[in-house]
N, C-alpha and C positions, 0 to 999 in steps of 0.2 A: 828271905834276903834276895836282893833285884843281883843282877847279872854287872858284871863291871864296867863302868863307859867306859873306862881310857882304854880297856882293852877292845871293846866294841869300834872304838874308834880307829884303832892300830888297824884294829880287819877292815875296816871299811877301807880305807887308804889303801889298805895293800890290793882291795880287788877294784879301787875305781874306775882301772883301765878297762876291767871287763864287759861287758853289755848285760848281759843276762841276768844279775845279781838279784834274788830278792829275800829282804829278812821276814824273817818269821818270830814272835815272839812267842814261845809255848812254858808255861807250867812258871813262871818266872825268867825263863832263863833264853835266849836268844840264837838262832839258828839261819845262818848264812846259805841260801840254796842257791846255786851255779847249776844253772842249766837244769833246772826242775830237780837236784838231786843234791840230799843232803852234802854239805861238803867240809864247814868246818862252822863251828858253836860256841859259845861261851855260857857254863853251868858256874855261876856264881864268880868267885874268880881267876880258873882255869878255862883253859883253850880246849877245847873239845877238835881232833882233826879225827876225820875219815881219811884214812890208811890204803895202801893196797894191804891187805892183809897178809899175803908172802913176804912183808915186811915188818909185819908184825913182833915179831920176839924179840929181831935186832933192834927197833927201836926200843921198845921197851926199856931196854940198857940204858938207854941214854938219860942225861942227868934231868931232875924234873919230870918225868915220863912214867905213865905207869897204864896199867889196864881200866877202860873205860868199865867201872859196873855199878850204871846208874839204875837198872834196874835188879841189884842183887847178882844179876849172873854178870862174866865175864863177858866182854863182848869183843870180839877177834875183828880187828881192822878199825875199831875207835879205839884211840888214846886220850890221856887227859892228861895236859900239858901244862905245871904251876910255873910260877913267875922264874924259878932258879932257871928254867930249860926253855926261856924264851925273852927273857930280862934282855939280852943281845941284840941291835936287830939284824944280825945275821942267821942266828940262831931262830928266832921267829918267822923271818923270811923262808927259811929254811922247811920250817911247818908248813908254810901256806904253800909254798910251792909242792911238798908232796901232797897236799890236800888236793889241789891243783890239777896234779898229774895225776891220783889215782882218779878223780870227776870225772874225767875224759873215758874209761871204761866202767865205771860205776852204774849201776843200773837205775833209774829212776823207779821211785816208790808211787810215782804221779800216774791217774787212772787214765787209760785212754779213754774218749768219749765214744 
């Protein structure tokens, strides 16, 4: 199953102020890099955001929201966010900007040459 446009679309919009933006399409499923460094994805059709992960448990709670484990384990600082906990666009808005704000100290997985 391919990755959602309308939601592909929603992230595009919300980051095309930024300069850096580039998508990656892996395994099916589509990933948004800001600044060489994962930042937020769409796996089929939930929102994939990268977290600060000290924020991890609290969001968790919130509606729509649960722990990323696309490969079997848990993974601490990815959430995967269904249409209940982003249908809003305040509530969506709301993702991109912590996705956003954790980028900025997120480490890049990119190799130096």
């Amino acid at each position: 199953m391919a990755y959602n446009e309308t939601l592909a679309n929603r992230i595009r919009t919300s980051l095309e102020h930024l300069s850096n933006v580039e998508e990656k399409e892996m395994m099916g499923d589509l990933t948004f890099m800001v600044n060489d460094k994962m930042c937020v994805g769409i796996i089929k059709d939930e929102m994939m955001c990268r977290i600060d992960p000290a924020l991890h448990e609290s969001l968790v709670e919130k509606r729509g929201c649960r722990t990323m484990d696309f490969t079997k384990r848990p993974m601490k600082g990815y959430v995967m966010v269904d249409d209940t906990g982003m249908s809003a666009k305040k509530d969506f808005d709301d993702w991109i900007g912590l996705c956003l704000a954790f980028n900025k100290q997120a480490k890049s997985s990119k190799k130096k040459k």
